[in-house]
N, C-alpha and C positions, 0 to 999 in steps of 0.2 A: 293421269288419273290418280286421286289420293288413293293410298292402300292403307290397310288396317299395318298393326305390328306385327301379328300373328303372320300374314300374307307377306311381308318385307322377310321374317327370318325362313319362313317355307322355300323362300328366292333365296335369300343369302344362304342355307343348306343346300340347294340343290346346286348349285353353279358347279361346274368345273372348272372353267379356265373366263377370267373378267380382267377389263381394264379400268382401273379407277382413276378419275380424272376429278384434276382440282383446276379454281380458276386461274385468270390471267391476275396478272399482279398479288402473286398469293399472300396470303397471313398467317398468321398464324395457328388459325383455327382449320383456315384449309389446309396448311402441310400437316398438320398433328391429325388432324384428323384422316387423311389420306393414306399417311404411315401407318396409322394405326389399324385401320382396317385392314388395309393391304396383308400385315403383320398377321392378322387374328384368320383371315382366309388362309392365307401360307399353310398356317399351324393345323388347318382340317383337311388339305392337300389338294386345295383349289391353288391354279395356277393362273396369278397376278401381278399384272405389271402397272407400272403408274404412268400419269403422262400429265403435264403440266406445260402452257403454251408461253413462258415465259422463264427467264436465267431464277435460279433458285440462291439466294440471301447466303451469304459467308455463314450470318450465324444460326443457321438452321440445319448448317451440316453439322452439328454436333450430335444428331439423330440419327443411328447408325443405316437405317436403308433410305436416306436424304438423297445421298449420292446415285440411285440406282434410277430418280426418276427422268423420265424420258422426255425429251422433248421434239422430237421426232416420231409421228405417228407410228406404232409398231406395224412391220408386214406381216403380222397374225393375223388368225383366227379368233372370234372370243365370243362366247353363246350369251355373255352379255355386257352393258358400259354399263357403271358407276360412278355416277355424277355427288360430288362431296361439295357443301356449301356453297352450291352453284344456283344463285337466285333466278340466274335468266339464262339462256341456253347462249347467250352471245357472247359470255362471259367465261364461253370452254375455250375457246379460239379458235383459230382460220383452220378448221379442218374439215376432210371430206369423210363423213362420219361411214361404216357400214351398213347398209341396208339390211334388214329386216333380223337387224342386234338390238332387242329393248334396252332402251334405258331406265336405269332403276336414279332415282335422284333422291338423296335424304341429305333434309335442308332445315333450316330454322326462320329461315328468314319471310316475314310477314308479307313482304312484297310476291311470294313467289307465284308466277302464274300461272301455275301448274302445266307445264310446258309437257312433261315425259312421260314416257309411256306409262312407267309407277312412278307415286310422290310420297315420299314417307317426310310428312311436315312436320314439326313440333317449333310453333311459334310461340311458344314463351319457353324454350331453353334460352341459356343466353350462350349456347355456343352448339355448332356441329358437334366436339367436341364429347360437350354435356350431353345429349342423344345417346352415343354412342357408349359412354360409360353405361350409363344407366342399362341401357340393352343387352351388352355384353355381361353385367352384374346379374341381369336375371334372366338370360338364357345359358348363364351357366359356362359362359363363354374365359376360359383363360386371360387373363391380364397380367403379361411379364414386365417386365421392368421397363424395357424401351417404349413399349405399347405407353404402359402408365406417364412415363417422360412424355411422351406426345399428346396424347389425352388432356393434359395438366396443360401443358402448353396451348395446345388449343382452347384450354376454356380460361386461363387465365390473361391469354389476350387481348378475346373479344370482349372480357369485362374488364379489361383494364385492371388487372390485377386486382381485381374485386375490387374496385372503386365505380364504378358506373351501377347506376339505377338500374342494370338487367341483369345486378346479382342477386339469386335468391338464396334460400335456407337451402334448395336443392344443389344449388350451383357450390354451394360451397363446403354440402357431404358429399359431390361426387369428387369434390380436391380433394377433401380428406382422405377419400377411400382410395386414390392415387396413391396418395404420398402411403398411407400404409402396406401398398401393394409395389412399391420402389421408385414414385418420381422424387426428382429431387429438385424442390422451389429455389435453391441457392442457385442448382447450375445454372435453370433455366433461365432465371432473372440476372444471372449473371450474362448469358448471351443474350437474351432481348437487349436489354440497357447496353450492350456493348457497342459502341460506334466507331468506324473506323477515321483514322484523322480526314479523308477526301468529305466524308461527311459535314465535318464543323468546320473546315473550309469553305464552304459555301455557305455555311451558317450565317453571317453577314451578311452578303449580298442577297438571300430569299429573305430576312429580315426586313432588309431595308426596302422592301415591296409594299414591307403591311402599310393599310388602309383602314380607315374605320366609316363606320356610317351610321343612322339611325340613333343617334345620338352615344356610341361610340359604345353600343349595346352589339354590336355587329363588325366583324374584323375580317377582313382579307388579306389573303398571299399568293403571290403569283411565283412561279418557278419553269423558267425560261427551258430550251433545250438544252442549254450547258446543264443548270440545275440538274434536269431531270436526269441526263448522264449519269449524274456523280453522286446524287443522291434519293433515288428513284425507291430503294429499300426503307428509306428512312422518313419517308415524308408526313408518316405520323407523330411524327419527334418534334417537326416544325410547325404541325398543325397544332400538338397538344400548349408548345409554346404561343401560339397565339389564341390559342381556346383560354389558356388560362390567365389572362390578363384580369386585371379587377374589373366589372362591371361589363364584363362579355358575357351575351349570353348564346352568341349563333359565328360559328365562323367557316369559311369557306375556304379553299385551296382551289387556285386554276393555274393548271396546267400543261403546257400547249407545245406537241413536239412534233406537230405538220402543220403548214400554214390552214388548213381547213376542217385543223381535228383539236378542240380543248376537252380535257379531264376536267372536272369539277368534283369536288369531295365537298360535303356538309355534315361538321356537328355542331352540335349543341350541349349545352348543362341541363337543362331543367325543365322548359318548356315547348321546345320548338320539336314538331314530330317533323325530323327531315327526311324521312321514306316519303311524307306525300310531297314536299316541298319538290325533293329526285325527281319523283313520278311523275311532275309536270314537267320533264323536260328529256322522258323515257328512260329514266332509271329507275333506283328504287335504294332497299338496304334496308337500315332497323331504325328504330326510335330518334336513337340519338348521333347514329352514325351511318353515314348512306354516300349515293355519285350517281354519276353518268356521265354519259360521254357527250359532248355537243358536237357535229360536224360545220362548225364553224370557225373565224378568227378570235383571237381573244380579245379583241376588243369589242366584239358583237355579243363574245357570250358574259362578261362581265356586264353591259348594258341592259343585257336580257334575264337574268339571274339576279342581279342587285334587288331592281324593282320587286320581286318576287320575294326573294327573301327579307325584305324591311316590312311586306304583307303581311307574313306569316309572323312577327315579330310582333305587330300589332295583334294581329289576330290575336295571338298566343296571351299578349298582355290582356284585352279583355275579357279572359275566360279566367 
Protein backbone atom coordinates (compact mmCIF):
# COMPACT_ATOMS: atom_id res chain seq x y z
CA UNK A 1 0.00 0.00 0.00
CA UNK A 2 1.54 3.58 -1.30
CA UNK A 3 1.73 5.80 1.90
CA UNK A 4 1.97 9.53 1.90
CA UNK A 5 5.55 11.15 3.45
CA UNK A 6 3.76 12.43 6.37
CA UNK A 7 2.56 8.50 7.29
CA UNK A 8 6.32 6.98 6.38
CA UNK A 9 7.97 9.54 9.15
CA UNK A 10 4.89 9.03 11.68
CA UNK A 11 6.36 5.09 11.14
CA UNK A 12 9.94 5.90 11.13
CA UNK A 13 9.22 8.03 14.58
CA UNK A 14 7.51 5.61 16.23
CA UNK A 15 9.57 2.31 15.68
CA UNK A 16 11.58 1.01 18.45
CA UNK A 17 13.59 -1.70 17.32
CA UNK A 18 13.57 -2.38 12.89
CA UNK A 19 15.55 -4.42 10.64
CA UNK A 20 16.63 -2.82 7.56
CA UNK A 21 17.26 -4.94 4.74
CA UNK A 22 19.01 -4.11 1.36
CA UNK A 23 18.89 -6.42 -1.85
CA UNK A 24 20.71 -9.36 -3.16
CA UNK A 25 23.78 -8.30 -5.25
CA UNK A 26 23.79 -4.86 -3.62
CA UNK A 27 24.93 -1.22 -5.01
CA UNK A 28 25.58 1.22 -4.19
CA UNK A 29 22.63 3.08 -3.63
CA UNK A 30 21.43 0.16 -1.50
CA UNK A 31 24.36 -0.06 1.00
CA UNK A 32 24.50 3.97 1.32
CA UNK A 33 21.25 3.96 1.61
CA UNK A 34 20.94 1.10 4.15
CA UNK A 35 23.88 2.61 6.26
CA UNK A 36 22.49 5.66 6.26
CA UNK A 37 19.20 5.09 7.62
CA UNK A 38 20.29 2.45 9.91
CA UNK A 39 22.81 5.44 11.08
CA UNK A 40 19.92 8.19 11.42
CA UNK A 41 17.45 5.58 13.50
CA UNK A 42 20.46 4.75 15.91
CA UNK A 43 20.74 8.47 16.63
CA UNK A 44 16.82 8.78 17.92
CA UNK A 45 17.38 5.29 19.93
CA UNK A 46 15.58 2.90 17.72
CA UNK A 47 17.42 -0.23 17.87
CA UNK A 48 18.64 -1.45 14.28
CA UNK A 49 20.24 -4.05 12.57
CA UNK A 50 20.91 -4.54 8.92
CA UNK A 51 20.70 -7.73 6.89
CA UNK A 52 21.80 -8.06 3.44
CA UNK A 53 21.44 -11.68 1.57
CA UNK A 54 24.76 -11.55 -0.21
CA UNK A 55 29.06 -11.14 0.72
CA UNK A 56 29.35 -7.17 0.83
CA UNK A 57 32.24 -5.44 -1.85
CA UNK A 58 35.95 -4.78 -0.25
CA UNK A 59 35.21 -1.26 -1.36
CA UNK A 60 32.32 -0.52 0.65
CA UNK A 61 33.87 -1.32 3.73
CA UNK A 62 35.22 2.00 3.85
CA UNK A 63 31.71 2.93 5.41
CA UNK A 64 32.17 2.73 9.01
CA UNK A 65 28.93 0.52 9.96
CA UNK A 66 29.55 -1.74 6.32
CA UNK A 67 31.08 -4.12 8.58
CA UNK A 68 28.11 -4.69 10.96
CA UNK A 69 25.71 -6.03 8.27
CA UNK A 70 24.38 -9.24 8.69
CA UNK A 71 23.78 -11.91 6.67
CA UNK A 72 22.45 -14.31 8.78
CA UNK A 73 18.76 -13.59 9.62
CA UNK A 74 18.86 -12.14 13.23
CA UNK A 75 17.09 -14.26 16.14
CA UNK A 76 15.26 -10.96 17.09
CA UNK A 77 12.39 -9.53 17.70
CA UNK A 78 11.48 -6.26 15.57
CA UNK A 79 7.96 -4.33 15.43
CA UNK A 80 9.11 -3.70 12.00
CA UNK A 81 11.32 -4.73 8.47
CA UNK A 82 12.66 -2.00 6.17
CA UNK A 83 12.92 -2.85 2.88
CA UNK A 84 15.78 -0.13 0.99
CA UNK A 85 15.66 -0.05 -2.94
CA UNK A 86 14.05 -3.29 -3.06
CA UNK A 87 11.87 -3.24 -6.30
CA UNK A 88 10.40 -6.77 -5.93
CA UNK A 89 10.23 -8.67 -2.73
CA UNK A 90 12.34 -11.66 -4.34
CA UNK A 91 15.21 -9.49 -4.41
CA UNK A 92 15.43 -9.55 -0.17
CA UNK A 93 16.57 -13.21 -0.33
CA UNK A 94 15.83 -16.87 0.76
CA UNK A 95 14.54 -15.84 3.96
CA UNK A 96 11.70 -16.98 6.37
CA UNK A 97 10.44 -13.48 7.06
CA UNK A 98 8.35 -12.90 10.56
CA UNK A 99 4.78 -12.96 10.68
CA UNK A 100 2.70 -10.17 11.43
CA UNK A 101 6.12 -7.57 11.12
CA UNK A 102 4.89 -4.79 8.40
CA UNK A 103 7.03 -4.02 6.04
CA UNK A 104 7.73 -0.53 5.38
CA UNK A 105 9.58 -0.43 1.67
CA UNK A 106 10.99 3.02 0.38
CA UNK A 107 12.04 2.70 -3.29
CA UNK A 108 12.51 4.75 -6.36
CA UNK A 109 12.21 2.29 -8.71
CA UNK A 110 9.29 2.52 -11.48
CA UNK A 111 8.78 -1.09 -11.83
CA UNK A 112 7.80 -1.49 -8.09
CA UNK A 113 4.62 -3.47 -7.51
CA UNK A 114 3.74 -2.31 -4.61
CA UNK A 115 4.33 -5.57 -2.99
CA UNK A 116 4.43 -4.30 1.13
CA UNK A 117 2.50 -3.51 3.54
CA UNK A 118 3.74 0.39 3.16
CA UNK A 119 5.28 1.95 -0.08
CA UNK A 120 7.02 5.13 0.18
CA UNK A 121 7.78 5.49 -3.87
CA UNK A 122 9.36 8.36 -5.33
CA UNK A 123 9.97 7.39 -8.99
CA UNK A 124 11.81 10.16 -10.51
CA UNK A 125 14.46 10.34 -7.66
CA UNK A 126 17.39 8.99 -9.50
CA UNK A 127 18.48 7.11 -6.30
CA UNK A 128 17.11 5.62 -2.83
CA UNK A 129 19.70 7.51 -1.82
CA UNK A 130 18.29 11.00 -3.11
CA UNK A 131 14.67 10.17 -1.23
CA UNK A 132 16.34 9.91 1.83
CA UNK A 133 18.51 13.12 1.69
CA UNK A 134 15.82 15.14 0.94
CA UNK A 135 13.53 13.67 3.83
CA UNK A 136 15.97 13.78 6.42
CA UNK A 137 16.83 17.62 5.13
CA UNK A 138 13.17 18.56 5.93
CA UNK A 139 12.28 16.63 8.96
CA UNK A 140 14.95 18.11 10.53
CA UNK A 141 16.66 14.94 10.72
CA UNK A 142 20.75 14.96 11.61
CA UNK A 143 23.21 14.27 8.71
CA UNK A 144 26.83 13.49 10.13
CA UNK A 145 29.50 12.94 8.22
CA UNK A 146 29.39 9.01 7.61
CA UNK A 147 25.46 9.34 7.00
CA UNK A 148 26.57 12.12 4.23
CA UNK A 149 29.59 9.67 2.71
CA UNK A 150 26.79 7.02 2.15
CA UNK A 151 24.03 9.30 0.99
CA UNK A 152 26.64 10.71 -1.70
CA UNK A 153 27.40 7.28 -2.55
CA UNK A 154 24.27 6.05 -3.02
CA UNK A 155 23.09 8.70 -5.44
CA UNK A 156 26.19 9.12 -7.16
CA UNK A 157 26.07 5.56 -8.38
CA UNK A 158 22.82 4.96 -9.50
CA UNK A 159 23.67 8.16 -11.85
CA UNK A 160 26.64 7.19 -12.77
CA UNK A 161 28.41 9.83 -11.33
CA UNK A 162 25.85 12.26 -12.61
CA UNK A 163 26.45 11.23 -16.10
CA UNK A 164 23.01 9.32 -16.80
CA UNK A 165 19.88 10.95 -17.99
CA UNK A 166 18.29 10.35 -14.25
CA UNK A 167 20.22 13.29 -13.13
CA UNK A 168 18.38 16.15 -12.14
CA UNK A 169 18.83 19.78 -10.78
CA UNK A 170 17.44 17.91 -7.48
CA UNK A 171 19.79 15.15 -7.72
CA UNK A 172 22.54 17.26 -7.87
CA UNK A 173 21.66 19.92 -4.72
CA UNK A 174 21.14 16.96 -2.66
CA UNK A 175 25.18 16.18 -3.54
CA UNK A 176 25.81 19.34 -2.82
CA UNK A 177 24.26 19.52 0.38
CA UNK A 178 26.28 16.11 1.21
CA UNK A 179 29.37 17.28 0.39
CA UNK A 180 28.62 20.65 2.67
CA UNK A 181 27.53 18.48 5.41
CA UNK A 182 31.00 16.12 5.19
CA UNK A 183 30.93 13.53 2.28
CA UNK A 184 33.92 13.43 0.57
CA UNK A 185 33.53 12.85 -3.67
CA UNK A 186 37.48 12.06 -3.87
CA UNK A 187 37.29 9.22 -1.23
CA UNK A 188 34.37 7.77 -2.64
CA UNK A 189 35.25 7.83 -6.20
CA UNK A 190 38.29 6.74 -5.28
CA UNK A 191 36.76 3.40 -3.88
CA UNK A 192 34.16 2.78 -6.39
CA UNK A 193 36.86 3.10 -9.38
CA UNK A 194 39.07 1.04 -7.22
CA UNK A 195 39.45 -2.60 -8.84
CA UNK A 196 41.26 -5.27 -7.40
CA UNK A 197 43.91 -7.21 -9.77
CA UNK A 198 41.36 -10.78 -9.67
CA UNK A 199 39.10 -8.22 -11.47
CA UNK A 200 41.05 -7.32 -14.65
CA UNK A 201 42.34 -10.74 -14.80
CA UNK A 202 39.34 -11.86 -16.20
CA UNK A 203 38.93 -8.83 -18.00
CA UNK A 204 40.04 -10.64 -21.10
CA UNK A 205 38.31 -13.62 -21.26
CA UNK A 206 34.52 -11.73 -20.41
CA UNK A 207 35.73 -9.61 -23.19
CA UNK A 208 36.30 -11.92 -25.53
CA UNK A 209 32.53 -13.09 -25.19
CA UNK A 210 31.31 -9.76 -26.70
CA UNK A 211 28.81 -10.20 -29.56
CA UNK A 212 27.07 -7.80 -31.48
CA UNK A 213 23.72 -7.75 -33.21
CA UNK A 214 21.15 -5.51 -34.98
CA UNK A 215 23.46 -3.90 -36.91
CA UNK A 216 26.04 -3.65 -34.10
CA UNK A 217 23.68 -1.17 -32.38
CA UNK A 218 23.30 -3.94 -29.67
CA UNK A 219 26.35 -5.66 -27.69
CA UNK A 220 26.55 -8.63 -25.57
CA UNK A 221 28.72 -10.32 -22.63
CA UNK A 222 28.44 -13.45 -21.24
CA UNK A 223 30.34 -14.28 -17.76
CA UNK A 224 30.76 -18.01 -17.08
CA UNK A 225 30.86 -19.26 -13.42
CA UNK A 226 34.62 -18.72 -13.06
CA UNK A 227 33.79 -15.12 -14.11
CA UNK A 228 31.19 -14.62 -11.77
CA UNK A 229 33.44 -15.94 -8.81
CA UNK A 230 36.01 -13.53 -9.37
CA UNK A 231 34.40 -10.85 -10.59
CA UNK A 232 30.69 -10.86 -9.46
CA UNK A 233 31.33 -7.00 -7.51
CA UNK A 234 32.51 -5.54 -10.58
CA UNK A 235 30.28 -6.50 -13.52
CA UNK A 236 29.16 -2.99 -14.12
CA UNK A 237 32.81 -2.22 -15.14
CA UNK A 238 32.41 -4.79 -17.87
CA UNK A 239 29.02 -3.78 -18.91
CA UNK A 240 29.84 0.01 -19.01
CA UNK A 241 32.99 -1.19 -21.34
CA UNK A 242 30.63 -2.63 -23.63
CA UNK A 243 27.83 -0.08 -23.37
CA UNK A 244 30.25 2.39 -24.38
CA UNK A 245 31.51 1.28 -27.65
CA UNK A 246 30.80 3.68 -30.67
CA UNK A 247 27.39 3.14 -32.22
CA UNK A 248 25.90 0.98 -29.04
CA UNK A 249 22.85 1.84 -28.10
CA UNK A 250 21.34 -1.43 -25.96
CA UNK A 251 23.64 -3.84 -24.21
CA UNK A 252 23.08 -6.80 -22.24
CA UNK A 253 25.26 -8.99 -19.59
CA UNK A 254 24.15 -12.93 -19.09
CA UNK A 255 25.18 -14.62 -16.63
CA UNK A 256 24.83 -18.18 -15.63
CA UNK A 257 26.15 -19.77 -12.38
CA UNK A 258 23.56 -22.98 -12.29
CA UNK A 259 22.85 -25.00 -15.09
CA UNK A 260 19.11 -23.70 -14.90
CA UNK A 261 19.48 -20.30 -13.41
CA UNK A 262 20.86 -16.97 -16.01
CA UNK A 263 21.18 -13.36 -14.76
CA UNK A 264 20.47 -10.99 -17.37
CA UNK A 265 21.26 -7.23 -16.94
CA UNK A 266 20.09 -4.44 -19.60
CA UNK A 267 21.32 -0.99 -20.39
CA UNK A 268 20.97 1.43 -22.57
CA UNK A 269 22.12 5.25 -23.80
CA UNK A 270 19.27 7.05 -24.95
CA UNK A 271 16.56 5.27 -26.22
CA UNK A 272 15.63 1.93 -25.19
CA UNK A 273 13.30 1.86 -21.71
CA UNK A 274 14.87 -1.58 -20.48
CA UNK A 275 12.37 -1.84 -17.17
CA UNK A 276 9.74 -2.87 -19.92
CA UNK A 277 12.23 -4.72 -22.13
CA UNK A 278 13.15 -6.82 -17.86
CA UNK A 279 9.36 -6.99 -17.42
CA UNK A 280 8.89 -9.21 -20.08
CA UNK A 281 10.86 -11.77 -18.73
CA UNK A 282 9.66 -10.88 -14.90
CA UNK A 283 12.05 -8.32 -13.87
CA UNK A 284 11.99 -4.90 -13.98
CA UNK A 285 14.59 -1.87 -12.83
CA UNK A 286 14.77 1.99 -14.31
CA UNK A 287 14.90 3.50 -17.65
CA UNK A 288 18.17 2.84 -18.66
CA UNK A 289 19.38 0.16 -16.27
CA UNK A 290 17.29 -2.94 -15.29
CA UNK A 291 17.52 -7.43 -14.99
CA UNK A 292 16.02 -10.53 -14.18
CA UNK A 293 16.71 -13.62 -13.50
CA UNK A 294 15.65 -16.37 -16.14
CA UNK A 295 15.45 -20.11 -14.74
CA UNK A 296 16.88 -21.43 -17.55
CA UNK A 297 20.21 -22.47 -19.81
CA UNK A 298 22.20 -19.73 -21.27
CA UNK A 299 21.87 -20.72 -24.39
CA UNK A 300 17.92 -20.65 -24.13
CA UNK A 301 17.96 -17.43 -22.41
CA UNK A 302 20.31 -15.61 -25.07
CA UNK A 303 17.91 -17.07 -27.86
CA UNK A 304 14.90 -15.76 -25.89
CA UNK A 305 16.21 -12.26 -25.02
CA UNK A 306 18.14 -11.39 -28.36
CA UNK A 307 14.80 -11.48 -30.31
CA UNK A 308 13.33 -9.15 -27.76
CA UNK A 309 15.84 -6.77 -27.33
CA UNK A 310 16.69 -6.01 -31.36
CA UNK A 311 12.28 -5.30 -30.87
CA UNK A 312 12.72 -2.81 -28.61
CA UNK A 313 15.56 -1.22 -30.69
CA UNK A 314 13.37 -0.93 -33.61
CA UNK A 315 10.72 0.14 -31.77
CA UNK A 316 12.62 2.64 -30.01
CA UNK A 317 14.16 3.92 -33.67
CA UNK A 318 10.76 4.56 -34.95
CA UNK A 319 9.59 6.75 -32.29
Amino acid sequence: MKISEDRLRQTLESVKSVLVVGHVKPDGDCLGSVLAITEALRARGVEADMLVDDTIAEKYLFLPLAKEIHRELPDKKYDHILFMDLSTPTRAGDYAWPENVPIVNIDHHTSNPDYADMLYLEDDAAATGEILTRLFMQWGWDITPSMANALYMAIATDCGFFRYGNTTAQTLAMAAELVDRGARPDRISQAMDSLPKEALTILGPIMSTLQFAADHRLSYIVMDQAAIESGRHYVDTYLDLARNIEGVELTLQFKYDKPQKTYVSFRSKNSVDVSVLAAQFGGGGHVRAAGCTMYTDLATAIAEVLPKAEAALTHAGNH
